[in-house]
C-alpha positions, -999 to +999 in steps of 0.1 A: -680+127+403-649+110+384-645+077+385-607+067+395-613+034+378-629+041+347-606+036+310-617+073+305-588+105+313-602+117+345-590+152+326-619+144+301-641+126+327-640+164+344-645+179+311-677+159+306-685+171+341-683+204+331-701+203+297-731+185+312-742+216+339-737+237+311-758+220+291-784+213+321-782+253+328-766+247+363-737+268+349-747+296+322-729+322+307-713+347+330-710+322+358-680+314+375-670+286+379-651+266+406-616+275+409-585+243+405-587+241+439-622+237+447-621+214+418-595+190+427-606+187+467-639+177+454-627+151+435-600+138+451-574+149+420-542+170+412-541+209+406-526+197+372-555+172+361-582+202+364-560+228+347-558+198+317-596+197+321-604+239+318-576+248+293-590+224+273-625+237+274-614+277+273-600+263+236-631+245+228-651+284+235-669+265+263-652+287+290-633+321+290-604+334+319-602+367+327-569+378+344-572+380+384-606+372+385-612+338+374-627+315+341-663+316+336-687+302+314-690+313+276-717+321+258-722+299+228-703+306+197-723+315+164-728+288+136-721+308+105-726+285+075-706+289+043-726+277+017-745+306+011-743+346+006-760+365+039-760+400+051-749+397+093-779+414+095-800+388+081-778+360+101-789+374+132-823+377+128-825+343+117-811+332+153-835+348+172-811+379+180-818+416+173-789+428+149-774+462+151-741+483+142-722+513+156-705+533+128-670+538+132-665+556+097-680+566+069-667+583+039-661+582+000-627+573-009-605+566-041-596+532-037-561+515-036-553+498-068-553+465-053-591+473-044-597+492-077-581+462-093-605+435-071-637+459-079-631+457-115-629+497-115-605+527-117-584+537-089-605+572-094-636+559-094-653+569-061-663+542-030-681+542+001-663+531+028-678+519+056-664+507+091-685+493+111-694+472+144-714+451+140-735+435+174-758+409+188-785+414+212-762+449+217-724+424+219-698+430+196-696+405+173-670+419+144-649+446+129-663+450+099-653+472+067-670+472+032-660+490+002-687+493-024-683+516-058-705+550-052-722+540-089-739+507-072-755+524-045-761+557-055-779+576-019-763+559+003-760+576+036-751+568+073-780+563+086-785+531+060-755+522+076-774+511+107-788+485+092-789+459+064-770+474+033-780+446+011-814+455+018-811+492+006-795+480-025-814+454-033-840+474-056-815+496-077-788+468-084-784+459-122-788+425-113-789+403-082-762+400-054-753+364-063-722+348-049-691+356-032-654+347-021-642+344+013-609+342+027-607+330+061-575+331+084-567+330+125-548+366+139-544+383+170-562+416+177-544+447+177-556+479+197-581+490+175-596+459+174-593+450+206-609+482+213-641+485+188-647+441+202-641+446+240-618+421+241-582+420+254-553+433+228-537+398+213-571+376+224-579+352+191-600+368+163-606+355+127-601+379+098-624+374+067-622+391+033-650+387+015-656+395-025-690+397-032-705+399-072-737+402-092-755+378-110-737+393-140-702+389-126-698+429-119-679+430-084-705+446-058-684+449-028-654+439-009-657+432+026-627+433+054-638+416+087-625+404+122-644+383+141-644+375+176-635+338+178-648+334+211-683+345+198-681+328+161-676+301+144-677+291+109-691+256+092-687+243+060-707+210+045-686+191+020-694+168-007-668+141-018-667+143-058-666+106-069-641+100-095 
């Protein structure tokens, strides 16, 4: 219960509220939950206060609304460090989840020249493309798309799409897959993303593109992701440099 007297917001106090049976598995994912009205005749507060209170937990991915039915109870977002170069494939498993992917597309392409330009080869040279979803324990996840020159991973066919491409490529690669460069910004989903992540057109995703080299510099793949930013989230650890 909220206690009227206490320094704390009773918006936050209800927040607390909320978090703790969550955490203590009174609430868990799927659930709804109370609606504003239930919630303020229980504790005595306005309408207002308890929309403060769940608005501010749908943002913190604790809690999802879905129109004319009510908010219920998220599942927890994916921690996705960024200090290190994983397959999703290998992410997943590490989590205790059973990775897989429905293929959207695949085909060999000439590249654009921005992409030829990025891969460090001609605009003639042939690619795989390959568009992926990519799930959790059978949820979307992400959009994904990667681009990799047809000379890097000669044999590649759909059904390696299924799974781990890192792993099919890890024996025949000139040298190891060894680093890579992400850019990470916030959008909105359009249909076909909306569509391929089961989630409403406009809801918040996070698009990555990803350039991933050898050990010897040579550009492996680009990568073109959106993420569901209900379901993920990303984490990086810092280091100040002293002067």
């Amino acid at each position: 219960m909220v206690d009227k007297q206490s320094p704390l917001p009773i918006y936050f106090q209800l927040e607390e509220e909320i978090k703790n049976r969550i955490d203590q598995k009174e609430l868990v994912p799927g659930d709804l939950i109370p609606s504003e009205r239930e919630f303020a005749e229980q504790h005595g507060i306005s309408r207002m206060t308890v929309r403060q209170a769940i608005s501010d937990l749908v943002n913190e991915g604790y809690l999802y609304r879905q129109k004319g039915k009510g908010t219920f109870v998220a599942r927890k977002k994916i921690e996705q460090p960024l200090h290190r170069v994983t397959s999703f494939t290998e992410d997943m498993i590490a989590r205790g989840m059973k990775p897989s992917s429905r293929l959207v597309r695949f085909e060999v392409v000439s590249v654009s020249d921005q992409t030829a330009e990025e891969l460090a080869v001609e605009s003639s040279e042939p690619a795989y493309e390959i568009k992926r979803v990519r799930l959790a324990d059978g949820l979307p996840m992400a959009l994904e798309t990667n681009i990799i020159p047809v000379r890097l991973a000669e044999g590649l066919t759909e059904e390696h799409a299924h799974g781990s491409l890192y792993d099919y490529v890890a024996g025949s690669l000139p040298s190891p897959i060894d680093y890579a460069r992400q850019v990470i910004e916030s959008s909105a989903a359009h249909e076909s993303e909306s569509e391929a992540l089961g989630i409403p057109k406009g809801s918040p995703i996070l698009l990555i593109r990803q350039n991933t080299y050898l050990a010897d510099g040579t550009p492996f793949e680009l990568v073109k992701s959106a993420y569901r930013a209900d379901r993920y989230k990303f984490i990086i650890d810092m280091h100040r440099i002293s002067d």
